[in-house]
C-alpha positions in Angstrom: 17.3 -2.5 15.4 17.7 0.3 13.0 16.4 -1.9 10.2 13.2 -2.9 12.2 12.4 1.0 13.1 12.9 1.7 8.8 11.0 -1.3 8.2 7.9 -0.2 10.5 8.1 3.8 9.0 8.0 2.4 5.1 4.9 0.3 6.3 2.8 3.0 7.8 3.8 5.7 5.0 2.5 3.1 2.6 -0.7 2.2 4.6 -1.1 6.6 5.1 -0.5 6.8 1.1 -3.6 3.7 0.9 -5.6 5.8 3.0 -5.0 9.1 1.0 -5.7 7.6 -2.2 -9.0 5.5 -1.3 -10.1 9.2 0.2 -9.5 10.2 -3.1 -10.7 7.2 -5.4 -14.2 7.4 -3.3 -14.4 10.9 -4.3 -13.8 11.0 -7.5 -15.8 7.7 -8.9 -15.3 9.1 -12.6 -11.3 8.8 -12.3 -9.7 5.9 -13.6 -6.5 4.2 -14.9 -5.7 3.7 -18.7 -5.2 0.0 -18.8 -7.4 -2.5 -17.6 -9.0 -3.6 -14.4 -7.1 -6.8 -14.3 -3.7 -4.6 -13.9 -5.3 -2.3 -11.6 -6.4 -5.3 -9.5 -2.3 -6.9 -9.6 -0.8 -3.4 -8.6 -3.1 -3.2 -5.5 -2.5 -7.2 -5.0 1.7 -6.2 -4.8 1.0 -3.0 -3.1 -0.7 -4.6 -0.3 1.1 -7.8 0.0 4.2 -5.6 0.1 3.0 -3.3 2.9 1.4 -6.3 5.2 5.3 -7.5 4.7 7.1 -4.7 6.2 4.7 -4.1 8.7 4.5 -7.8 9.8 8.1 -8.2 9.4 9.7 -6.5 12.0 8.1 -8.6 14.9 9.8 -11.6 13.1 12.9 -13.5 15.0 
């Protein structure tokens, strides 16, 4: 039960940390990342699979 409660807190700090950053990305459009879009676009590709996991998970037999 423990593991389900820790499961369900890591998934909503990293979906409140998603919504703290877009905040941030959409106001400052001239910020960016110094590699290229294709690794930007993988990071947010294992960020989100990884929090739909641990949010999903829990309500798994």
């Amino acid at each position: 039960m423990l593991s389900k409660k820790k499961s369900r807190l890591a998934g909503a700090v990293m979906l409140a940390a998603a919504v703290v950053f877009l905040a941030y990305a959409i106001t400052h459009p001239t910020a960016s990342f110094p590699w290229s879009n294709g690794v930007t676009y993988f990071l947010y590709a294992v960020y989100l699979i990884i929090m739909v996991f641990l949010l999903i998970a829990p309500f798994k037999r």
